[in-house]
N, C-alpha and C positions, 0 to 999 in steps of 0.2 A: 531668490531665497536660498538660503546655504544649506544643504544636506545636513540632517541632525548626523551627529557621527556614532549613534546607536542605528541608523538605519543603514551608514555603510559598513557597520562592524558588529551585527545583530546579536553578536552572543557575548558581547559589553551590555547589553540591555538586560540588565535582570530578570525580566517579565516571559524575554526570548529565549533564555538560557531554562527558564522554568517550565516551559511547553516543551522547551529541548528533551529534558531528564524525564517530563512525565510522561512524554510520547514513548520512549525507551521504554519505561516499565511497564505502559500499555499496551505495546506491541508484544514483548517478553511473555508479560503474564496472562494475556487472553489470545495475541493470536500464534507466538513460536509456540508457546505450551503444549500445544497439542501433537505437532508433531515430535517433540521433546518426550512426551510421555504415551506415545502410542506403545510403543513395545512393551511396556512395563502393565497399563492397563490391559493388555492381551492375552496376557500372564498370567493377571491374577484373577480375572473373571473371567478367561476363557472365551469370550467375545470373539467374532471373528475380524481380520481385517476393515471387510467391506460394513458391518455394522458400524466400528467404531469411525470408518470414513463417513459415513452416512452421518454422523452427528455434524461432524466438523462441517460437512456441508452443506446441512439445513441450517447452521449457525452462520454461513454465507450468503444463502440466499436470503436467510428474513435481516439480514445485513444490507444487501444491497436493495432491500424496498425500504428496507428504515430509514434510507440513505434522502431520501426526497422532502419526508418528515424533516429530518432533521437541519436540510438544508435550508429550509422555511425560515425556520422556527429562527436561525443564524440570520437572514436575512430581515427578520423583526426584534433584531437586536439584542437574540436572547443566547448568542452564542457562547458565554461562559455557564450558566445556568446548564444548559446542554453538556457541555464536554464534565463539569463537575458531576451531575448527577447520571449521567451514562456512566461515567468512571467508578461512580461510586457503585451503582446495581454492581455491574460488571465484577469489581472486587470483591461483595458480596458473593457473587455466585459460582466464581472463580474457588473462595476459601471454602463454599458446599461442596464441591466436589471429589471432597475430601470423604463427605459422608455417604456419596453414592453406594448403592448396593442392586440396585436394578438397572436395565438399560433404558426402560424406558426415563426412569429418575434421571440417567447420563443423558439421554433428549431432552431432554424438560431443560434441564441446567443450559445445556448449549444452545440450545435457541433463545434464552432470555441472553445470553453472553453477547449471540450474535447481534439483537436488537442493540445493545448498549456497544456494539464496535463501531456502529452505523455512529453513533453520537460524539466518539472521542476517537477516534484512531486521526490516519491524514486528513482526509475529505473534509471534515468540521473542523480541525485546525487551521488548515490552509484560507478554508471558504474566511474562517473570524478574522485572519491575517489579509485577505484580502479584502477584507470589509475596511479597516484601519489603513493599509497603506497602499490601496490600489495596486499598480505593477511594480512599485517600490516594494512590495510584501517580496517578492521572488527572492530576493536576498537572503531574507529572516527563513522564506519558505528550506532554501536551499541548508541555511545552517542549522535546522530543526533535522532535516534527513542524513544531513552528515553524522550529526550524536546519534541520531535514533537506529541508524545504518546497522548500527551493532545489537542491535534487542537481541538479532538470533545469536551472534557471538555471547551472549550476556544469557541467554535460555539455556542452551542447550545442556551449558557445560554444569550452570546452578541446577537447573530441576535433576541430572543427573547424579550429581554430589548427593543433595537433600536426597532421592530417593534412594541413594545404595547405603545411606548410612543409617537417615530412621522411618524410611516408606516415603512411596508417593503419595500417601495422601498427607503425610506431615509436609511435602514441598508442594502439592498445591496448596494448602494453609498459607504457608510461607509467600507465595507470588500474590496471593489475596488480598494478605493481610499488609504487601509491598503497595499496592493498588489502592488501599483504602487510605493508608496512614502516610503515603510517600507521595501519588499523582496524584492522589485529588487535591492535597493541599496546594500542590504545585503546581494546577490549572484554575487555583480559584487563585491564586495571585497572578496566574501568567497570564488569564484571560483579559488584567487590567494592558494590555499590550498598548493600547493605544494610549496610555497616560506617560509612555517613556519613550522619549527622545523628541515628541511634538512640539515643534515650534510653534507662536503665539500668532504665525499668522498661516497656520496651515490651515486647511480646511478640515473639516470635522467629520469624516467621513460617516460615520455614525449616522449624525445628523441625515446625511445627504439619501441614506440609505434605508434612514428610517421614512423621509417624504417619499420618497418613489414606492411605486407599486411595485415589488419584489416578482406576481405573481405576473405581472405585464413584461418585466425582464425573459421569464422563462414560456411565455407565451410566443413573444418575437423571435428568441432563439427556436422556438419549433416548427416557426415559419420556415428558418431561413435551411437551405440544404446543408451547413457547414453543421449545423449541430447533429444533423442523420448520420453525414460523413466520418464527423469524430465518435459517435456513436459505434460505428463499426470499427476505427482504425483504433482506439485505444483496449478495445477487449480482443483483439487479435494478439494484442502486445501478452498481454496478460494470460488468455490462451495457451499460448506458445508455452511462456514462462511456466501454466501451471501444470502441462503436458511432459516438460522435461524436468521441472525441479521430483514432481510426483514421484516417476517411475525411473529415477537418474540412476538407481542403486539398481535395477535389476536390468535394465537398457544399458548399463557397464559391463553385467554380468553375461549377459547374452554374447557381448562382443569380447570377451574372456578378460577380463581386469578382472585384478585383485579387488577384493572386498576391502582389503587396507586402502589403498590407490582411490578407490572411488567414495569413502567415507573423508579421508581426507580432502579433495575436493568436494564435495560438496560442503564441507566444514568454510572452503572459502571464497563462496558466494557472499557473504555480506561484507568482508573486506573488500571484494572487487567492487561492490556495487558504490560503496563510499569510493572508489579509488574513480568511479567514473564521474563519480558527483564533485571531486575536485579536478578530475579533468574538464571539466563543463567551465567550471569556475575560471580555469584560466582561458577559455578561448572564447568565455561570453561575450567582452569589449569588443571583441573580433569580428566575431558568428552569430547571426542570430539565432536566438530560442527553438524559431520554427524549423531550419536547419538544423542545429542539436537534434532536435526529435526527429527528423526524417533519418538522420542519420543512428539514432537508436534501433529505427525498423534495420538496416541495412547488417549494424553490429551484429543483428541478432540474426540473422538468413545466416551471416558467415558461419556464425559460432555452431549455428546447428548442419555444417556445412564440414565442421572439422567433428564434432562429435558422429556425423555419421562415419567416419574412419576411425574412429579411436581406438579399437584395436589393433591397428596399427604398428602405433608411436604413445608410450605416455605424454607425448608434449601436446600430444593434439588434444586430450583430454585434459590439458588447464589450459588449451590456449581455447578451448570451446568456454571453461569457468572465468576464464579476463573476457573474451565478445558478450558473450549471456549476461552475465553478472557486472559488467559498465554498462550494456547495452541496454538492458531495463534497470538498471538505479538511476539513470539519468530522469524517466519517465514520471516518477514523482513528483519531480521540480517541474519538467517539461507540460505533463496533462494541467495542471492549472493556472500555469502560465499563458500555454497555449491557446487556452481557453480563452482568459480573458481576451486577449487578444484577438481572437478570433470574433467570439460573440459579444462582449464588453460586460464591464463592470455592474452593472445594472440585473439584481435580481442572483446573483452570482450566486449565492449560497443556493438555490433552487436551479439552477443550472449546474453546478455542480454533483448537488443530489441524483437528478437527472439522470449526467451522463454514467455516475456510479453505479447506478443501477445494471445496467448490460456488462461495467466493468465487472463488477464483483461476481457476477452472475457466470460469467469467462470462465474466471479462475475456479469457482467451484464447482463447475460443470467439467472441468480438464480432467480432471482422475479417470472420473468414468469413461468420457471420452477416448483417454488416451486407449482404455483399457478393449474397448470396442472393436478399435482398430488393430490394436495388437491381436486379437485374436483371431483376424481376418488377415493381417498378412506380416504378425510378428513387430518386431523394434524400430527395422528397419523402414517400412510406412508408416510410423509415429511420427520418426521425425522425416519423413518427406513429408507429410502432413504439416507439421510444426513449423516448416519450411513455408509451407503454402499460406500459412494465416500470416505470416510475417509480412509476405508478398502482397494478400486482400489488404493487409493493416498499412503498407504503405501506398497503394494506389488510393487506397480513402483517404487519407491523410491527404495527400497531394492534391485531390479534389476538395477537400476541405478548405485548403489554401486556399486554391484559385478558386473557390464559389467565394469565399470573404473580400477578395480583392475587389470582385464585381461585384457587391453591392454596394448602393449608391449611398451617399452620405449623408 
């Protein structure tokens, strides 16, 4: 059978280029937003730091239990229905937050946000794409991450414009109202993904995924030790990332950079992480997938290996934002690819749910964490810390492997 040439060139495919642009503005508008508009909301209600973290991160945690729900619901076939109407709450409650005036009103709002990121952000995109094209999705996966790579380039700079010139709550309106009238139209056409480039004698994956027990899928992955393993190695990844990206501004300042110096990089983590996502691209034919991510653990020890010298040398501090930022943009592509691979196709969307769970759970638990350690022995045991989950994340990985190799066929 001859490759449709919408599956070796995924963003020729209208339906992929459309998941492309909405994942952008659902990443932008529900999940950079927040760090985009923390200083401004601090401002003007007076809130402290650690409240307005606390929203953002009950809006992760009921994120990553939503995460299982939704991965179901993808695997009985209803994964357009899902990423539409997530997107849609979401935008909704994105453009309320405009009217907040209480903090508890600002929780309320964010935990509905969160449930509805569980439904549309990667995790249910990737899960519907690999429901359609099995480990052929990895392609479309990979060209969805490269547009969307830039939400935070695409946030930061917009919510900050709209807010200096007519308020932040006129640019949360504004990302809302982008979400309502911009992605969801653009996941209820992209979700048709499986009707573009299918040849007449592929198989109908749908079909195939609609006869099997979904919940038998993620029964047998719980059996097996490779799904415990990547359990722990992929929220180590995240971890890490959300240990340093958190506290990158004041862990600069501690080691004496400029305020200039460390705003600018961190401004070019999402460039890098797109720059690792076409580094992947040319060495996939080569390397495999499982390699790629072993060697993202690796990326990421270095990087937190030069950021602990940064005061230094300024070169250490971007050569710490080039390891970090390829080292985990690869992991997007890499975690459900891997996956399949590892536990198969079967049930995917609920194995995916699954593993999100303890991921997302990582990263919203990092702030505090980071914040723990700091005050027990400073910046410096942050990232020797930050070091050490990379190390846990890649020995699990590696057992992950090898338990997959030894089970029997």
């Amino acid at each position: 059978m001859t490759e449709p040439e919408t599956y070796r060139r995924p963003l020729r495919d209208p339906a992929i280029l459309s998941l492309a642009v909405g994942e952008t503005i659902v990443w932008a508008g529900m999940f950079y937003l927040f760090p985009a508009m923390i200083a401004r909301w601090e401002s003007d209600f007076g809130w402290s730091k650690t409240d307005l973290a606390g929203a953002f991160t009950a809006a992760l945690v009921v994120s990553a239990f939503g995460a299982p729900l939704a991965g179901r619901l993808i695997d009985k076939g209803h994964g357009r229905v899902v990423m539409v109407t997530c997107a849609a709450i979401g935008g909704v409650m994105v453009g309320s937050l405009s009217l907040v005036e209480t903090l508890t009103q600002f929780y309320a709002i964010w935990l509905i946000i969160g449930f509805s990121m569980a439904g549309c952000l990667y995790e249910p995109c990737f899960a519907l794409l690999t429901h359609f094209r099995g480990l052929e999705a990895k392609r479309a996966i990979t060209a969805i991450t490269l547009v969307a790579g830039f939400a935070g380039t695409v946030s930061f700079p917009t919510a900050n414009i709209l807010a200096e010139f007519w308020g932040w709550r006129a640019g949360t309106w504004t990302f809302g109202a982008g979400i309502l009238f911009i992605a969801v139209p653009l996941f209820l056409y992209g979700g048709r993904a499986r009707s573009h480039g299918k040849s007449d004698d592929e198989p109908d994956l749908t079909k195939i995924a609609a006869a099997s027990d979904p919940n038998g899928g993620l029964r047998n992955a719980l059996r097996h030790p490779a799904f415990w393993l990547l359990a722990i190695a992929f929220p180590m990844i995240t971890m890490n990332h959300g240990v340093l990206l958190n506290h990158l501004l004041p862990m600069l300042g501690e080691r004496g950079v400029s305020i200039e110096i460390s705003v600018l990089a961190a401004s070019t983590f999402g460039p890098m992480q797109v720059a690792g996502r076409l580094g992947m691209m040319a060495l996939e034919k080569r390397v495999s997938m499982q390699v790629i991510c072993a060697f993202s653990f690796v990326f990421m020890a270095v990087a937190s290996l030069f950021l602990f010298f940064a005061g230094a040398s300024t070169w250490l501090i971007f050569a710490f934002v080039m390891f970090q930022g390829s080292g985990y943009g690869v992991t997007s592509i890499t975690r459900p690819t891997v996956t399949v691979e590892l536990l198969g196709r079967t049930g995917f969307g609920a194995i995916s749910g699954a593993l999100a769970m303890p991921f997302m759970a990582a990263f919203a638990a990092a702030p505090t964490l980071a914040a723990v350690i700091w005050s027990a022995g400073g910046y410096s045991m942050v990232i020797i810390a930050a070091i050490g989950m990379v190390v846990v994340g890649f020995l699990a990985f590696v057992g992950a492997v090898m338990s997959a190799r030894t089970k029997s066929p």
